[in-house]
ROLUMVO-51385 format. One record per residue (C-alpha): residue number from 1; residue in one letter; y, x negated, z. Coordinates in nm, 3 decimals. Layout:
N
resi resn y x z
NUM A Y X Z
...
//
This chain:
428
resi resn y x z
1 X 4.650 3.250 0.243
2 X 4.593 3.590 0.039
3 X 4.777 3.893 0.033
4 X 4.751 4.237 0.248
5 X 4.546 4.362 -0.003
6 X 4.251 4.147 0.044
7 X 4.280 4.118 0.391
8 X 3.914 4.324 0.402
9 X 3.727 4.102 0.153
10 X 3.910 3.791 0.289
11 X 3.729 3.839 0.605
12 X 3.369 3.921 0.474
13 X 3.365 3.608 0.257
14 X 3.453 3.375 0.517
15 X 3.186 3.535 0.729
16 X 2.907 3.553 0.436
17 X 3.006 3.176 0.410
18 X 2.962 3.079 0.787
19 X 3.299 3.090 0.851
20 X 3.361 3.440 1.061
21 X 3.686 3.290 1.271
22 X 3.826 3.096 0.952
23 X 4.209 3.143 1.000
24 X 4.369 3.318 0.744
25 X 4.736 3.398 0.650
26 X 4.864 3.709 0.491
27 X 5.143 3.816 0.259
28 X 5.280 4.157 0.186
29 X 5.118 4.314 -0.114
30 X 5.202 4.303 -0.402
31 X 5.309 4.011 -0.518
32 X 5.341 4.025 -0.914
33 X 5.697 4.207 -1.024
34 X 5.849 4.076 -0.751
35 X 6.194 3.826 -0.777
36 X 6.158 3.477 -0.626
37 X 6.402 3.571 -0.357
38 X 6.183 3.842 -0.291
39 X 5.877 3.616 -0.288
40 X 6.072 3.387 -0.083
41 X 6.169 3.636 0.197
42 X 5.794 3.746 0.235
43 X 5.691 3.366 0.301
44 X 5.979 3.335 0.511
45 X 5.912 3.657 0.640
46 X 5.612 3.786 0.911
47 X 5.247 3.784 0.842
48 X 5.196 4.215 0.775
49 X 4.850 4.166 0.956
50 X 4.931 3.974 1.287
51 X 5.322 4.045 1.296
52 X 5.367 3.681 1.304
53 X 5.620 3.446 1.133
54 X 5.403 3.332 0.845
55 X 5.537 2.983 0.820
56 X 5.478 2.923 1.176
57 X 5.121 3.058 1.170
58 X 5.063 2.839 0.859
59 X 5.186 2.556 1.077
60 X 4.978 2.685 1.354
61 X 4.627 2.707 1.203
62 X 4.652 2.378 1.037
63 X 4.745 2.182 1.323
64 X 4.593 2.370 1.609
65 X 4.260 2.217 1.775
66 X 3.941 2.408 1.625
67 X 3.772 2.621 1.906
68 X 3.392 2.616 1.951
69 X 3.368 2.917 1.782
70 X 3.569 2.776 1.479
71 X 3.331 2.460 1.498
72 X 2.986 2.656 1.393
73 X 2.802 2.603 1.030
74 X 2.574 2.843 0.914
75 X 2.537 3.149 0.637
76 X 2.507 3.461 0.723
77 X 2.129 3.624 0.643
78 X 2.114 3.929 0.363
79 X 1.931 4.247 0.462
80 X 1.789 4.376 0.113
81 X 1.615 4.644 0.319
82 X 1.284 4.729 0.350
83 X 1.028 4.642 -0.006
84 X 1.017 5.032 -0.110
85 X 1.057 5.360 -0.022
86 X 0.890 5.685 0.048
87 X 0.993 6.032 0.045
88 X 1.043 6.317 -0.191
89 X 1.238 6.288 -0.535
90 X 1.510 6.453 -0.433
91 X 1.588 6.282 -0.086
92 X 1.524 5.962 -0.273
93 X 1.836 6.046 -0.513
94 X 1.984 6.141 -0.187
95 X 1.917 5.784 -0.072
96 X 1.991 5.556 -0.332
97 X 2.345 5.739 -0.374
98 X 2.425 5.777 -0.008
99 X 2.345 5.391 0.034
100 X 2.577 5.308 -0.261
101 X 2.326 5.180 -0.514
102 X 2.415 5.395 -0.798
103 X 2.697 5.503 -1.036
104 X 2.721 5.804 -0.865
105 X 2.477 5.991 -1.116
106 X 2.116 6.098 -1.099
107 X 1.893 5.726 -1.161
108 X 1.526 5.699 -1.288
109 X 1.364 5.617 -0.973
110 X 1.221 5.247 -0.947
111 X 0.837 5.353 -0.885
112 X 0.579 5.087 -0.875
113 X 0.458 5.203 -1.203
114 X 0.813 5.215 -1.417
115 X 0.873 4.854 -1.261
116 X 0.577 4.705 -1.339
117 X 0.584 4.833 -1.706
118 X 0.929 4.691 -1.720
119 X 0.794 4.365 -1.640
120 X 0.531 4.351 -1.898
121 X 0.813 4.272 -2.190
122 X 0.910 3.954 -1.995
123 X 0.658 3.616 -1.957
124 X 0.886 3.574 -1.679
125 X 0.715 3.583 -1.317
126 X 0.813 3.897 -1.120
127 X 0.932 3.670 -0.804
128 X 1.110 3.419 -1.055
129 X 1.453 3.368 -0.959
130 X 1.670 3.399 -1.253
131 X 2.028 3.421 -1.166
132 X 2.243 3.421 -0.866
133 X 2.577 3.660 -0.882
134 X 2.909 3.733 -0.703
135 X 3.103 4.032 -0.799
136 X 3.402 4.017 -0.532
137 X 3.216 3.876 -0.230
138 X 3.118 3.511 -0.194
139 X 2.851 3.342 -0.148
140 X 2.694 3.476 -0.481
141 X 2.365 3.645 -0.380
142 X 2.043 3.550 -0.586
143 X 1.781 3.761 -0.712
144 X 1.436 3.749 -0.903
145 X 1.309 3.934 -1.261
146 X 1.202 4.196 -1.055
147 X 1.476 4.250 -0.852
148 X 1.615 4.288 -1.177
149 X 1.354 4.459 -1.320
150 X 1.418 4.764 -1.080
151 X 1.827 4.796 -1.164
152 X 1.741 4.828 -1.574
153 X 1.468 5.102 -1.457
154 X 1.700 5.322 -1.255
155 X 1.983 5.264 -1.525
156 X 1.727 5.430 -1.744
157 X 1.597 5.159 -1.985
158 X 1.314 5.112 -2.159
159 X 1.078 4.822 -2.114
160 X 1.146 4.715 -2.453
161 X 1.491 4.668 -2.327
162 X 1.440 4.423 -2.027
163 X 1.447 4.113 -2.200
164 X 1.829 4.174 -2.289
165 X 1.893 4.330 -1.928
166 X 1.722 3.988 -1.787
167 X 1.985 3.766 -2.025
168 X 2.287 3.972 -1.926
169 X 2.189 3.881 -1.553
170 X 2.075 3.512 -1.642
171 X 2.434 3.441 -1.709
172 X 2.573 3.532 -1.353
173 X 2.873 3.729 -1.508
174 X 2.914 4.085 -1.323
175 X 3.065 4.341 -1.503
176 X 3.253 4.473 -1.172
177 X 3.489 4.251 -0.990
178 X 3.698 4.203 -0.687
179 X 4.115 4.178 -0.897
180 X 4.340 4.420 -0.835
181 X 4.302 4.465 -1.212
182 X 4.093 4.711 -1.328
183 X 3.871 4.473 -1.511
184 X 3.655 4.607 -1.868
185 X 3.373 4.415 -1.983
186 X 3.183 4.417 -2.299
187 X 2.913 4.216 -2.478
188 X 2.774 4.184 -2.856
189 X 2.426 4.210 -2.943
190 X 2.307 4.040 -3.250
191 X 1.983 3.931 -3.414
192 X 1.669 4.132 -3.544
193 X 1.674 4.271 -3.191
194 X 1.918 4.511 -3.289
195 X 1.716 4.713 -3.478
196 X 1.377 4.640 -3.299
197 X 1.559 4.869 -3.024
198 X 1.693 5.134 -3.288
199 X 2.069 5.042 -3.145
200 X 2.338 5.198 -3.244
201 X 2.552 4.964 -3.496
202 X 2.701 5.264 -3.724
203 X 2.860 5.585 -3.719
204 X 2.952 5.613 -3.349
205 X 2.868 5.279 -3.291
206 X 3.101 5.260 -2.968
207 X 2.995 5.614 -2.888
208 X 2.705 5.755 -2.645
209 X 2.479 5.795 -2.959
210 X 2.195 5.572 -2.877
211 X 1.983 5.495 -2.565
212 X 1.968 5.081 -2.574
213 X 2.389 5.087 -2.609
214 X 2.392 5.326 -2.328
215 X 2.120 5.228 -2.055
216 X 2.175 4.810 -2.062
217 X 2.549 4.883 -2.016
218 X 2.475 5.075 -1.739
219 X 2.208 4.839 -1.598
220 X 2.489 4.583 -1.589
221 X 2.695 4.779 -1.372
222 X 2.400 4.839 -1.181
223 X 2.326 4.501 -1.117
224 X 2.706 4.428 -1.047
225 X 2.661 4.658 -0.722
226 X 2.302 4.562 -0.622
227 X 2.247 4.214 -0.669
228 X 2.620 4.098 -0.683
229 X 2.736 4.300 -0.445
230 X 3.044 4.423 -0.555
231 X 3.180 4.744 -0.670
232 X 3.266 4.899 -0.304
233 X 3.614 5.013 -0.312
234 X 3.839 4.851 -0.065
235 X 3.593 4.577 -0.005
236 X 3.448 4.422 -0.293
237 X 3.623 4.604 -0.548
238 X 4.016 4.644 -0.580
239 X 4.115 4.802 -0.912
240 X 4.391 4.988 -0.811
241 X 4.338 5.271 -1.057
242 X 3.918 5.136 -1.203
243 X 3.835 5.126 -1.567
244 X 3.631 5.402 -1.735
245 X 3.406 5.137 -1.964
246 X 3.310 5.027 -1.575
247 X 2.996 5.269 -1.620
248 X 2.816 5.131 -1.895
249 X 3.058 4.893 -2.008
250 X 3.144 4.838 -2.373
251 X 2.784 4.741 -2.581
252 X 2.908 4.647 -2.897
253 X 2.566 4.595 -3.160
254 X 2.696 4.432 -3.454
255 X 2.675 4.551 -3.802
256 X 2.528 4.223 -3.964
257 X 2.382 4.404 -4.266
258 X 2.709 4.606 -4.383
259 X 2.980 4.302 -4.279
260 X 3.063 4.009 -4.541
261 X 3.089 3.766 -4.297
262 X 2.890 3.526 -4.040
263 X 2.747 3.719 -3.760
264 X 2.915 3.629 -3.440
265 X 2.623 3.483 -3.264
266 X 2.617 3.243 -3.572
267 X 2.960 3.142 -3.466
268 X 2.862 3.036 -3.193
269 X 2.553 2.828 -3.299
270 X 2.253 3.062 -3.297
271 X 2.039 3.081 -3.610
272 X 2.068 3.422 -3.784
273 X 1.719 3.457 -3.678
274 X 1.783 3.452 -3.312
275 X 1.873 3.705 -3.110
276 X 2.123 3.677 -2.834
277 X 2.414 3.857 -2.652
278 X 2.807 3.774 -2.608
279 X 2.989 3.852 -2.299
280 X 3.336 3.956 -2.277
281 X 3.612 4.013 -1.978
282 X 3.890 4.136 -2.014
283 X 4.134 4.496 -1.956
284 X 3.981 4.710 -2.206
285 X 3.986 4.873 -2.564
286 X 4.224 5.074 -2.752
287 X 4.228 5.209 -3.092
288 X 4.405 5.078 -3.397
289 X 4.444 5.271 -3.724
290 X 4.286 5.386 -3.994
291 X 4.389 5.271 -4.371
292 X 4.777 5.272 -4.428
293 X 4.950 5.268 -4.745
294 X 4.878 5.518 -5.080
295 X 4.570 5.549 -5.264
296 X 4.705 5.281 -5.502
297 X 4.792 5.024 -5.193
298 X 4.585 4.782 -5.033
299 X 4.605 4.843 -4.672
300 X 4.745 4.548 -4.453
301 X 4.417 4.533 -4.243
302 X 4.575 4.197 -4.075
303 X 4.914 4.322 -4.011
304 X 4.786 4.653 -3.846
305 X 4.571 4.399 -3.612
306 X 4.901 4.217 -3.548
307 X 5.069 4.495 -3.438
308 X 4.800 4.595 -3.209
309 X 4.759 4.290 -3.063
310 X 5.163 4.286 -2.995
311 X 5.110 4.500 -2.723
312 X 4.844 4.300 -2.540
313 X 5.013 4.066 -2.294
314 X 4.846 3.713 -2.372
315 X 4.655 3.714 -2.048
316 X 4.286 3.821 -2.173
317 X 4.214 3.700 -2.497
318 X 4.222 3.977 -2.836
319 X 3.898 4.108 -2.963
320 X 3.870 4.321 -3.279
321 X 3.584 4.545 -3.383
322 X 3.666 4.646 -3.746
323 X 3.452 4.884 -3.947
324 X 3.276 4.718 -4.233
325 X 3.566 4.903 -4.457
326 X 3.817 4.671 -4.269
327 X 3.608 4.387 -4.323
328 X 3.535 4.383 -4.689
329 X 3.882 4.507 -4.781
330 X 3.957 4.199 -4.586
331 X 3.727 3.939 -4.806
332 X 3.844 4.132 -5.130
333 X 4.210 4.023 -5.047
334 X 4.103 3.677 -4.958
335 X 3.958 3.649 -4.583
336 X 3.617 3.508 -4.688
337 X 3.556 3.423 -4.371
338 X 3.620 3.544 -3.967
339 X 3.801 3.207 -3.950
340 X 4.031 3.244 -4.186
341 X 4.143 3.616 -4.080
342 X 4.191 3.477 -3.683
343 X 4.426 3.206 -3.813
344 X 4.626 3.450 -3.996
345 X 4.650 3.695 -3.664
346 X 4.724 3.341 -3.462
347 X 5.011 3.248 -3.649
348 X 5.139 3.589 -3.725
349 X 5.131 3.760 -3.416
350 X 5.411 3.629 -3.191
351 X 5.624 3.637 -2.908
352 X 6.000 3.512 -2.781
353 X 5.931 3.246 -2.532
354 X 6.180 3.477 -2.323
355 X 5.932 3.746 -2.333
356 X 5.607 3.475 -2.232
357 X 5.817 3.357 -1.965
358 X 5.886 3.718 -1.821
359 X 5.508 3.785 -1.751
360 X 5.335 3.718 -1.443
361 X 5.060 3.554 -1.572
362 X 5.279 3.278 -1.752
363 X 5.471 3.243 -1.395
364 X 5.169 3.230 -1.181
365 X 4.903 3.104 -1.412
366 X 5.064 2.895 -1.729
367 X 5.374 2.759 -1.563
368 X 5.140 2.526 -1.306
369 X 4.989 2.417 -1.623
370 X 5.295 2.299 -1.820
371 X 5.426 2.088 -1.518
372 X 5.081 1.888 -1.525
373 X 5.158 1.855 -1.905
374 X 4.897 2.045 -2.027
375 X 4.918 2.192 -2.383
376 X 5.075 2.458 -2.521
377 X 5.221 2.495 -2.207
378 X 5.425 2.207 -2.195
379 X 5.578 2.249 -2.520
380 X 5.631 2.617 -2.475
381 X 5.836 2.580 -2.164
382 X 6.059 2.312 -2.304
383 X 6.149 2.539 -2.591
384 X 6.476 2.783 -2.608
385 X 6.414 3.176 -2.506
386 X 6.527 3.240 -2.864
387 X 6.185 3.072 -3.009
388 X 5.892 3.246 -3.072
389 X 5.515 3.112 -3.001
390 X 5.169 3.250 -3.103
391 X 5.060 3.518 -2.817
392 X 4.753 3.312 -2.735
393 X 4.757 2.932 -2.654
394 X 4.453 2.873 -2.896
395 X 4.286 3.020 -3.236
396 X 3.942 3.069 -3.039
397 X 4.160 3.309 -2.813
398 X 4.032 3.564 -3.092
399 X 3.744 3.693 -3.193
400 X 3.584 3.969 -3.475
401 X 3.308 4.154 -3.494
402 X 3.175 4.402 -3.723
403 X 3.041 4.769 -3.636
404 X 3.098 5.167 -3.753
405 X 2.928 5.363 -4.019
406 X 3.198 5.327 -4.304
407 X 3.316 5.695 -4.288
408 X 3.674 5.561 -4.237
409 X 3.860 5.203 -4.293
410 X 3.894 5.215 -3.848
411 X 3.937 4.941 -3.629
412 X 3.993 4.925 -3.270
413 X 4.080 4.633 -3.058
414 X 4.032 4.457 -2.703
415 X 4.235 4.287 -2.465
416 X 3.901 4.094 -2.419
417 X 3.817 3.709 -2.353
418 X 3.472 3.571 -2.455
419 X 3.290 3.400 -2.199
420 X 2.973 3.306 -2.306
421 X 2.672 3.373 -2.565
422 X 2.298 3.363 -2.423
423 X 1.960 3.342 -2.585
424 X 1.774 3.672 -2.557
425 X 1.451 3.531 -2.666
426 X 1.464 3.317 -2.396
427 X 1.360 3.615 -2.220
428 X 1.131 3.747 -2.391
//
C-alpha cells in the first residue's frame, strides 16, 4: 500500500525484485497535512489508480488465489551496457548526458588511461566488489572499484582522491534518494588526508574554492545515479522541488589545527592519526549569525545555535559548523569540550509538546514508537501540551564541527543526521 505518488517506483521495485504482478494498493497523494477524517475518507475512499474501493481491493489481494503469473521467483537481470565506448568527444558528452549518467554538465570522459591511473591509488583489485547501493529503486545494485573508479573520473577527481571516493561508496549511503523530501547530504573529512589533498578547511571552506571539496561531492552524486540507480525524476527520485547541495553535496573538511576541541572522527573512535569520512542525511544548511552583542560583550555563541536550531523540526538531527572564532570563544566561556556545548543546546533548545505533537513526523513516525513504550516517546506523549521537551529525543542527535578561515565569528547550521564514519585508509 503506497501513495499515488509512488505508484511509478512502486511498480519497478516489485519487478527488479521478481515480483512484476505483486498487487499493490494506492492512496491519494499527499498524505502529510492532512486531518484524520481526511485520512480516513481516502482509505475509505477509491484506489486513484484502479478506481476501486480501496478497502475492498485490500480485502481482495490478500485473500484472492495467486495466479501463475503471481506464483514466479526470479530477479530481474541489469543491462550496464556495453564495456566502453567509441566515438568523438563531443558525441560522447552527447551520450553520457542523453543516457542520464551525468549532472547535466560537461564530465571528464572515463578513458582507459584516466581510469586506470585512478586505480593506481587503491591496492584494491579493479573487479573487487566493494559496495552494493539503492538510491530509490530496490534491489540495491552492486558494483566493483572500477566501476567506481570511472564515476570519480568523470566527476573530475584526481587519482589522489579515489581512496576517499572508494570509502564514500563502501558505505552504501547514496547521496540522492527516492522521499518526496528533497533530501541534502553532507560528509566530514578528517585526518592528515586533509591536507595531503590541499582541501579546503578555511576561508570559504563551504565554498567552490578547492578541487577535492568540489569533485568527491560530485562523484557521490555521480555514483548515486550510476551505480545506485536513482536520481531519475518521477521514478527513482521524488523531491518535489530537489535540493541544490544535490550536485556536489555538502564536503565539510574540518579545521583540526585552528579548533580547541577533539576532531570529530576522534569522537567517534578513530585515532587522530587516521583518516576517515562522516556521512550525513538530512534537509540541508542554513546560515546562522555572525557575533552579537558590543565590542565589550561576549557573544552568546550557544544561544544563537539555539535559536537556529528552533526552526528545524526535530525530524533530521542538528549539525553545526562553527568557525574556529565560535569555537574558542566557546572554550574561553567554559565549553572545553564538543560534549559539553551539545548538552547545553539539548537542554536549552525546546519545544511545547503541543507543537511535537502537531508535526507529521511525531504522528507518523514517533507516535508508533510511544505506544510500544519506547523512550522519550512514551513519556513525551503522556505529558500535558503545556510542557516543553528537548527538540531531539537524544544528546547524540547533535553534532559540531569546526571549519572557516577566522575572518568573522560565523556559524551556519544543518538539519542533518549522522549516519556513519568510515576508515579512508582502508582504501588506500
Amino acid at each position: 500500500m503506497v501513495t499515488k505518488a509512488f505508484k511509478d517506483l512502486a511498480i519497478l521495485n516489485a519487478a527488479k525484485r521478481g515480483m512484476p504482478h505483486e498487487r499493490i494498493t494506492f492512496t491519494p497523494h499527499p498524505v502529510s497535512g492532512k486531518t484524520p477524517d481526511e485520512l480516513r475518507a481516502y482509505v475509505e475512499g477509491n484506489d486513484p489508480v484502479s478506481g476501486k474501493p480501496m478497502m475492498m481491493e485490500i480485502v481482495d489481494a490478500l485473500t484472492r488465489p495467486l495466479s501463475e503469473d503471481e506464483k514466479k521467483t526470479g530477479m530481474v537481470p541489469i543491462n550496464v551496457g556495453p564495456p566502453s565506448f567509441k566515438d568523438t568527444a563531443v558525441n560522447l558528452q552527447e551520450y553520457f548526458l542523453n543516457n542520464g549518467m551525468t549532472d547535466f554538465l560537461p564530465i571528464i570522459l572515463p578513458t582507459e588511461e584516466t581510469v586506470d591511473a585512478m586505480l593506481k591509488s587503491t591496492s584494491h583489485k579493479p573487479d573487487e566488489v566493494c559496495g552494493k547501493m539503492a538510491a530509490g529503486a530496490y534491489p540495491p545494485w552492486e558494483f566493483t572499484v572500477k566501476q567506481v573508479a570511472v564515476n570519480a573520473v568523470m566527476a573530475g577527481c584526481r587519482p589522489e582522491y579515489f581512496p576517499v571516493v572508494l570509502a564514500i561508496a563502501s558505505s552504501g549511503t547514496p547521496s540522492l534518494f527516492s522521499s518526496t523530501n528533497s533530501f541534502a547530504y553532507a560528509a566530514v573529512i578528517n585526518g592528515p588526508i586533509r591536507d595531503k589533498l590541499n582541501m579546503n578547511y578555511g576561508i570559504g571552506a563551504l565554498g567552490p574554492f578547492a578541487q577535492p571539496n568540489a569533485t568527491i561531492g560530485r562523484a557521490w552524486t555521480l555514483l548515486s545515479k550510476n551505480l545506485g540507480n536513482g536520481g531519475i525524476p518521477g521514478d527513482t527520485y521524488m523531491g518535489s522541488q530537489g535540493n541544490n547541495l544535490n550536485y556536489n553535496n555538502a564536503i565539510i573538511a574540518e579545521n583540526e589545527a585552528a579548533s580547541p576541541w577533539t576532531p570529530f572522527h576522534v569522537q567517534k573512535g578513530f585515532k587522530v592519526e587516521e583518516n576517515a569520512i562522516s556521512l550525513f542525511r538530512g534537509l540541508g544548511i542554513v546560515p546562522g549569525q555572525g557575533a552579537r552583542g558590543t565590542s565589550t560583550d561576549t557573544p552568546k555563541h550557544e544561544e544563537q545555535f539555539s535559536d537556529l536550531f528552533s526552526v528545524f523540526t526535530g525530524f533530521f538531527g542538528g549539525l553545526v559548523i562553527a568557525d574556529p572564532l565560535v569555537a574558542v570563544s566557546l572554550k574561553s566561556r567554559g565549553y572545553d569540550t564538543k560534549e559539553q556545548l551539545i548538552a547545553w543546546l539539548y537542554k536549552n533548545t525546546t519545544q511545547s509538546v503541543k507543537d511535537y505533537k502537531s508535526r507529521d513526523f511525531a504522528y507518523g513516525f514517533d507516535y508508533p514508537r510511544a505506544l510500544k513504550g519506547l523512550e522519550p516517546y512514551a513519556t513525551w506523549y503522556k505529558m500535558p501540551d503545556d510542557a516543553m521537551i528537548p527538540r531531539w529525543p537524544h544528546e547524540t542527535d547533535i553534532n559540531v564541527v569546526v571549519a572557516g578561515g577566522q575572518t568573522n565569528a560565523f556559524f551556519q547550521g544543518g538539519s542533518l543526521s549522522y549516519t556513519v564514519s568510515i576508515s579512508i585508509d582502508k582504501w588506500t
